[in-house]
Wavefront OBJ file of the C-alpha trace (Angstrom):
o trace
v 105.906 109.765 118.813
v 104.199 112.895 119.618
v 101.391 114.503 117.698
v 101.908 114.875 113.799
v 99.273 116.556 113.012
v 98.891 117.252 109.088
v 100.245 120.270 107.333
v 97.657 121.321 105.161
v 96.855 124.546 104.088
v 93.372 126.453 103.700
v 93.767 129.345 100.926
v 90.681 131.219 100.727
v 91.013 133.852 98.350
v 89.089 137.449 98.201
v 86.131 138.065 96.490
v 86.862 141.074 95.024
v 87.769 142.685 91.907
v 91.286 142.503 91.091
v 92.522 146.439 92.083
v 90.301 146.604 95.514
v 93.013 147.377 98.112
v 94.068 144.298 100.365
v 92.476 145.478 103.298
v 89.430 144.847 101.874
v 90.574 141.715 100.497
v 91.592 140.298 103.943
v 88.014 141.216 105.502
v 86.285 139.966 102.185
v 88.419 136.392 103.028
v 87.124 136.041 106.694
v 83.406 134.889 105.808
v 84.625 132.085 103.863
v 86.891 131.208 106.941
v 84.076 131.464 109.476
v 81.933 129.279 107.314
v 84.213 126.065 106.710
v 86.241 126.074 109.742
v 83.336 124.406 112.168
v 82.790 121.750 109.378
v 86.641 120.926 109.500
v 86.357 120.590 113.135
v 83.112 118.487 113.070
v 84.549 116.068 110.214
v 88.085 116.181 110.718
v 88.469 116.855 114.490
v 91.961 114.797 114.186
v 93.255 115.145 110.762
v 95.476 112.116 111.432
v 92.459 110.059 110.748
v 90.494 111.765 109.171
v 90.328 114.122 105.502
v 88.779 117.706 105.178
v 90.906 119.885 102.961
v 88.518 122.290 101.375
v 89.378 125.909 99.705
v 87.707 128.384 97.975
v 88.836 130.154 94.829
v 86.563 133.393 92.770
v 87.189 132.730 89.446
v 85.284 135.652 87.798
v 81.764 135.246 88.831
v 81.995 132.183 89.953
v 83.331 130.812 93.617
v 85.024 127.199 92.876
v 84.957 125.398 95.927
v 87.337 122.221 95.530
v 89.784 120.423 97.627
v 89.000 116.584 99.557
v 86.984 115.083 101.973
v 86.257 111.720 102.834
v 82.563 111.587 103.620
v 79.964 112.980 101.128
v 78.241 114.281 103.989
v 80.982 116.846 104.406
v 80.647 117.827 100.718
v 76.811 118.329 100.962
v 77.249 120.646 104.378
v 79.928 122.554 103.248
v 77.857 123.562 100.072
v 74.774 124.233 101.964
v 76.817 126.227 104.663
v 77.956 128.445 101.606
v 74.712 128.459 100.025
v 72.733 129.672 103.299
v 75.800 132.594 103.968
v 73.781 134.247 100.663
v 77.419 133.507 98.684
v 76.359 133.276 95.271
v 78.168 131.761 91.702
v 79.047 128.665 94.084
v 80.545 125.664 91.975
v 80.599 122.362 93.969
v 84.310 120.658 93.002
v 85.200 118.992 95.770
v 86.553 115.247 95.483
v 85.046 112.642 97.561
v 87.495 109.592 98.641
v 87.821 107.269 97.960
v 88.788 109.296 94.300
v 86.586 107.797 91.687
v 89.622 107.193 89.380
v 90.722 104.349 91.455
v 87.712 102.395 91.785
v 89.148 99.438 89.915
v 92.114 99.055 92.848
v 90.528 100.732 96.103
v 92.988 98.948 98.445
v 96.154 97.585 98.433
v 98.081 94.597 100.086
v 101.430 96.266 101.455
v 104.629 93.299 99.841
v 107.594 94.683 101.573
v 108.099 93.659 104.779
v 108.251 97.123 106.487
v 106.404 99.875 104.468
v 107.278 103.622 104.924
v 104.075 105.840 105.027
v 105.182 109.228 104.324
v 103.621 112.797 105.143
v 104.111 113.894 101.964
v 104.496 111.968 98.322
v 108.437 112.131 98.368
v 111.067 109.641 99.846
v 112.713 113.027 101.511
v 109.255 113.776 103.374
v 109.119 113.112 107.013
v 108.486 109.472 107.699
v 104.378 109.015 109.561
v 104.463 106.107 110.076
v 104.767 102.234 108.914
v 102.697 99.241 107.912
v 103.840 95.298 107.410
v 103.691 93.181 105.025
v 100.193 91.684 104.762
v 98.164 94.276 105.899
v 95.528 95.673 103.911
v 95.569 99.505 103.510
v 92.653 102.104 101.858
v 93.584 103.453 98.764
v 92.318 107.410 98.692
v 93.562 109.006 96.151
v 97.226 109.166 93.792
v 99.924 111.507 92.852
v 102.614 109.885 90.306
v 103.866 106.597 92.175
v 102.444 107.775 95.651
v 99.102 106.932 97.207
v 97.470 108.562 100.001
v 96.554 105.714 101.896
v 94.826 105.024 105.357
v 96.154 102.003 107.250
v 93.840 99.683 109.302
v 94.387 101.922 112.801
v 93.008 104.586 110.124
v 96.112 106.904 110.326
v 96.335 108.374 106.759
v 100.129 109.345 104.972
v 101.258 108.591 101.351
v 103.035 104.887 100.757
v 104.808 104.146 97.332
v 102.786 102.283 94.963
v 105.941 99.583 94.260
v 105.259 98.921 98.412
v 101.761 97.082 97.836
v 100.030 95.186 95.638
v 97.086 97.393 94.365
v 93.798 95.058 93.424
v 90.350 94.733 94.285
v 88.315 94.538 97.125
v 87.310 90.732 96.252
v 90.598 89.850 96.623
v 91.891 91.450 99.432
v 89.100 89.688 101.109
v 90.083 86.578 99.570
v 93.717 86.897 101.372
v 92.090 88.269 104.820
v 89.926 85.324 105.185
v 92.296 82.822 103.742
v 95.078 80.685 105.111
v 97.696 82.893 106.559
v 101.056 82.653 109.059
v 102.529 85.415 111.029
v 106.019 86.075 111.373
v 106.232 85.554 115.554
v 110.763 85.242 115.196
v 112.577 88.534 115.955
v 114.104 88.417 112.409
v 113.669 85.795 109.120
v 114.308 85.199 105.777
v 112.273 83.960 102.732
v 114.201 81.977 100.189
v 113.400 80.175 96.750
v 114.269 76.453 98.547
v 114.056 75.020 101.646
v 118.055 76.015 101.997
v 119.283 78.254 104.363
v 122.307 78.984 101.225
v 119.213 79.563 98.849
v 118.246 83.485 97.617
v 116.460 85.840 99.567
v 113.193 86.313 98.537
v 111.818 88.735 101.466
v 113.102 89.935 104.617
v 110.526 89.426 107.686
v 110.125 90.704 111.106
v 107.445 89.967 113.565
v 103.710 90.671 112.532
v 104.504 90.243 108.431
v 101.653 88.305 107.108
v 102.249 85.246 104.459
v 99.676 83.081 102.029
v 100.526 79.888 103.953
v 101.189 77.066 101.327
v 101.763 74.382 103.653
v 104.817 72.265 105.886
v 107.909 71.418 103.974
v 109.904 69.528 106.640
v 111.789 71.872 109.404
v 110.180 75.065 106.263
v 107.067 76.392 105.608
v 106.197 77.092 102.248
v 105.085 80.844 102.172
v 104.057 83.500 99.324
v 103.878 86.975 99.835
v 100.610 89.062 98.607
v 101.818 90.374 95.241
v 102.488 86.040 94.445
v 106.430 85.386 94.993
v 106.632 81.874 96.378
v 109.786 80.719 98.920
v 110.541 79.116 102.263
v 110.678 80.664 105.976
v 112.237 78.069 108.776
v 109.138 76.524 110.686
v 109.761 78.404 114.131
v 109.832 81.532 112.749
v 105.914 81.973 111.934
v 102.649 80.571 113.423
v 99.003 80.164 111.574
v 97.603 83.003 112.043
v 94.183 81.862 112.746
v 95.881 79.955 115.618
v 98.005 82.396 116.822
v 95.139 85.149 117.049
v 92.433 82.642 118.966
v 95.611 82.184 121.309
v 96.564 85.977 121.809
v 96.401 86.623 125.833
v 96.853 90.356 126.793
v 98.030 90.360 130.326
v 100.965 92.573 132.122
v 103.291 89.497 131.736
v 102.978 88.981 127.909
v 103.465 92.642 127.260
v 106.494 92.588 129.221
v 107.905 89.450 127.540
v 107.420 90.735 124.083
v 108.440 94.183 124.789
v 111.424 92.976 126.178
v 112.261 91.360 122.937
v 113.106 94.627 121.486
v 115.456 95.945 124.105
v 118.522 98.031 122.193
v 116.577 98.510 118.934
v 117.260 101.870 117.521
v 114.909 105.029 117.580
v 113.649 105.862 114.293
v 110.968 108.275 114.166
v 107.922 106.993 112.403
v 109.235 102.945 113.003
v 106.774 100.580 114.199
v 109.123 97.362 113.794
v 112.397 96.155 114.866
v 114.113 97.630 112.118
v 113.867 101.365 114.423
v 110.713 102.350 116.685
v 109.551 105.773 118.094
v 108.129 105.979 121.441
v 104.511 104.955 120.561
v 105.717 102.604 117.526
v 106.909 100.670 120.089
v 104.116 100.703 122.255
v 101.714 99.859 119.656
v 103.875 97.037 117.890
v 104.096 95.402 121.879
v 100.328 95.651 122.110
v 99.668 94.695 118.614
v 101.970 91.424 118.927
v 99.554 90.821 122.167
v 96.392 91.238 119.997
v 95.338 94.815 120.652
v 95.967 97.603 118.176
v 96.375 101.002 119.332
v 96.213 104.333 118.234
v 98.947 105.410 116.399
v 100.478 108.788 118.409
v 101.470 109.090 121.966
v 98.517 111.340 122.355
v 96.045 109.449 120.283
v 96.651 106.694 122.559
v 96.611 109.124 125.502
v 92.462 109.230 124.672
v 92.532 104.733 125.003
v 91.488 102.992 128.352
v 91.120 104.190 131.968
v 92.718 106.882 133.864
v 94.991 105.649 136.763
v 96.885 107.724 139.407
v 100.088 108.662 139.341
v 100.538 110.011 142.933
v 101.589 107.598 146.086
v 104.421 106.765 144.536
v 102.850 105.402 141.502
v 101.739 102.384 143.953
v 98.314 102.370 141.978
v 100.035 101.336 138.150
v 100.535 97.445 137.164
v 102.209 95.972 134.813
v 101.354 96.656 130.743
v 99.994 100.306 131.905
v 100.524 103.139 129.522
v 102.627 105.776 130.771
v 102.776 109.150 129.215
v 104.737 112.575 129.363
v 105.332 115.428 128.504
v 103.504 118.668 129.915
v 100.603 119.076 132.282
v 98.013 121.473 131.296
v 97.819 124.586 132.977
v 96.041 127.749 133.248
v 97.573 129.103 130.103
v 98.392 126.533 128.342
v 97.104 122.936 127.186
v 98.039 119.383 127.932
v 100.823 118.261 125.571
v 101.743 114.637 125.630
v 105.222 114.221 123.747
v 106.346 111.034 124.540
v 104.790 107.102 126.026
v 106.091 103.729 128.006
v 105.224 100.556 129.535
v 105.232 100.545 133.155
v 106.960 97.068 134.458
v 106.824 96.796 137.949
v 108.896 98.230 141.109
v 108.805 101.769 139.574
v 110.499 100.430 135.912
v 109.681 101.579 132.130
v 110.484 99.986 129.627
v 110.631 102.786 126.377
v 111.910 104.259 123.419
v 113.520 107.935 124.073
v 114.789 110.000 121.340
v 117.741 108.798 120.165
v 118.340 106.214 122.529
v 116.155 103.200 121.302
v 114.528 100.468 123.360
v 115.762 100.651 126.957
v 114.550 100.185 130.696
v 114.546 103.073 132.993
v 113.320 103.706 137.006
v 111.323 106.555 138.772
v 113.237 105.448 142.025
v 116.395 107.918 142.661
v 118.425 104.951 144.114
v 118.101 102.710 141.167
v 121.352 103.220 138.581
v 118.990 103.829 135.761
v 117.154 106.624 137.528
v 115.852 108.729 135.038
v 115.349 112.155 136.517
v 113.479 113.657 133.479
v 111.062 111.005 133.267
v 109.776 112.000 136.862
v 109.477 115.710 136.046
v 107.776 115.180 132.940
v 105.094 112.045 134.037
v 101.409 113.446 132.618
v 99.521 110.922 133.087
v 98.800 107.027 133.016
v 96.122 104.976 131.340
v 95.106 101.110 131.769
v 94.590 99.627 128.808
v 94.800 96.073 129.789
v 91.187 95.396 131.433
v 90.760 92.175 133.623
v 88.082 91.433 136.657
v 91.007 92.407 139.032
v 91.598 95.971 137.341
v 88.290 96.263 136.023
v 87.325 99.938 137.465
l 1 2 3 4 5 6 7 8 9 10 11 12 13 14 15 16 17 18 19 20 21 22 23 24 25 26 27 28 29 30 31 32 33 34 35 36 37 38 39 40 41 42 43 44 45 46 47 48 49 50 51 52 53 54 55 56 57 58 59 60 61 62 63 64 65 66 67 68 69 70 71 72 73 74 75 76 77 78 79 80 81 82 83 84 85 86 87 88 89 90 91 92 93 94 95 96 97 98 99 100 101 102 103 104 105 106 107 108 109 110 111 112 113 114 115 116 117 118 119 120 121 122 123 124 125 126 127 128 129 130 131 132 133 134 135 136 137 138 139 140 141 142 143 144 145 146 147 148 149 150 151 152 153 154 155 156 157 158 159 160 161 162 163 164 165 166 167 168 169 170 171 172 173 174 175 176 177 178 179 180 181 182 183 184 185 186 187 188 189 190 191 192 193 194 195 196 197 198 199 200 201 202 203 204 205 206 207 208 209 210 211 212 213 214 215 216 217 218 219 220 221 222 223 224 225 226 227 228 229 230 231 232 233 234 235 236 237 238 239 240 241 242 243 244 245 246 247 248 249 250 251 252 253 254 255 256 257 258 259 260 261 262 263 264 265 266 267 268 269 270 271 272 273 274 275 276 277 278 279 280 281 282 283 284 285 286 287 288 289 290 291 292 293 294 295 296 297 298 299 300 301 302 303 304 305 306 307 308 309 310 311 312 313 314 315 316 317 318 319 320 321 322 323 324 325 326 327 328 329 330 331 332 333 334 335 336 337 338 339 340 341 342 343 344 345 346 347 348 349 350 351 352 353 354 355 356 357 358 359 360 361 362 363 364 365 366 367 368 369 370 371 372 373 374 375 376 377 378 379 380 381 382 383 384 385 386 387 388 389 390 391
């Protein structure tokens, strides 16, 4: 997935009485700019992750400063920035989030197996990104049914509120530290009885999270975090507790798992079998191995060790990150649009637009050659770090 950075907008309005002429309302409206726009960059450098959206409004005498942040150390230096420019009739309205309103629920526990984070609060906004059932998410702030939520690799978008079960902190803790099983099966089913002919309860796909309730012969008795009780067959999940103590990140267990999702489709914003975009995949294949990544191609761009990419990329091992796009130049920046798994013997395994989960070569005699893949080749990080790789 390449960078999605958020669209917000910064309206700071003119300071002047309502028939000055607009000239001097745009050169009134550049102070207030100048002022805020190093705090955004100092809070907020990747807006992914992080919240700063402050504006500035004259009402009358007054200059209403409102919008969101998510430290209150933000809120205190963007007054004081204000306050030492000589503006004067400043009123401090800016929310801190977590907003105050939701104190009773600050987090939630997503229940559907595959939850859609959205840019924006509507099911027509561009899909972010997605988190599984189980997972515990940050509850900032709501608008109708959405909340703007930020997901344990901290990226921030708006989920439904019918996706997760909002409650307290106690109890979220109470399900993180309790006794769990992951979905490890490509695809399963949660039904009211030990019956493969019995209801559906819940779809699951690997890394879904259930309360584990115990061994029913060749079924595991399951419940999901918002309390509906069923059965998953026995090989499709693992204890969690176990599973995690047993998680071994090497070249060879990326490569199996990522393997496992060879042919599924490209969705933008998918992180799990039902679609994947380019670093979706990545970070569900590292994820399933224990490591969670950055969310965005070039988030995860920023994650490990450099490696070389020249001599015939004879210096890359298995389960390195490979990335593309285009190389920075005198006029122009870096811009990383797209990411893989190197394999071995010049082999990727990735998920290009439109194409889903496939494996393609650098070598020109291979059938699977992939000529655009060569041209566009950034850069390479090693994320996997062992005593024979350690730099």
């Amino acid at each position: 997935m390449t960078s999605r950075m958020k669209l917000s907008t910064l309206f700071v309005l003119a300071l002047l009485a309502p028939l000055a002429p607009r000239t001097a309302a745009i050169a009134q409206d550049d102070p207030c700019k100048a002022i805020i726009a190093p705090l955004r960059a100092r809070f907020a450098p990747d807006r992914r992750v992080a919240v700063f959206d402050v504006a500035c409004a004259q009402q009358a005498a007054q200059l209403v400063v409102k919008g969101d942040v998510d430290q209150d150390a933000a809120r205190r230096d963007v007054i004081a920035a204000l306050t030492a420019a000589k503006l004067t009739g400043i009123v401090d309205s800016i929310r801190v989030l977590p907003d105050p309103a939701l104190a009773a629920t600050p987090v939630g526990i997503v229940k559907v197996s595959v939850g859609n984070v959205r840019s924006n609060p509507a099911h027509s906004a561009e899909l972010a990104t997605q988190v599984m059932m189980g997972m515990v998410v940050k509850v900032l702030k709501r608008q109708g049914d959405w909340y703007y939520v930020q997901g344990p690799d901290k990226y921030l978008g708006w989920l439904e509120g019918a996706a997760m079960h909002l409650t307290r902190q106690s109890v979220a803790d109470a399900w993180q530290s309790g006794p769990r099983v992951i979905v490890t099966g490509y695809f399963g089913v949660v039904r009211t009885k030990p019956d493969a002919a019995a209801l559906p309860v819940s779809d699951a796909v690997p890394g879904v999270l259930f309360k584990d309730d115990g061994l029913k012969g060749q079924w595991r008795a399951v419940e999901t975090p918002d309390g509906r009780k069923g059965f998953i067959e026995r090989q499709l999940v693992s204890e969690y507790a176990a599973w995690k103590a047993s998680r071994s990140l090497t070249g060879e267990t990326v490569e199996e798992t990522a393997k496992r999702f060879i042919g599924v489709p490209y969705l933008w914003g998918g992180t799990s079998p039902k679609g994947m975009d380019c670093s979706g995949f990545t970070k569900t294949v590292f994820r399933l191995n224990g490591l969670e990544l950055n969310r965005d191609a070039n988030q995860q761009a920023q994650m490990g060790n450099e490696v070389p990419t020249d001599d015939d990329l004879r210096q890359l091992t298995k389960g390195d990150l490979m990335f593309f796009g285009q190389r920075a130049t005198a006029e122009r920046p870096e811009r990383i649009t797209h990411v893989g798994i190197y394999l071995q013997d010049k082999q990727i395994i990735h998920t290009p637009g439109g194409a889903g989960v496939r494996i393609d070569s650098f070598d020109p005699m291979a059938p699977n050659f992939n000529d655009g893949l060569v041209r566009s080749l950034v850069r390479a990080r090693r994320i996997i770090v062992s005593p024979r790789t350690q730099p």
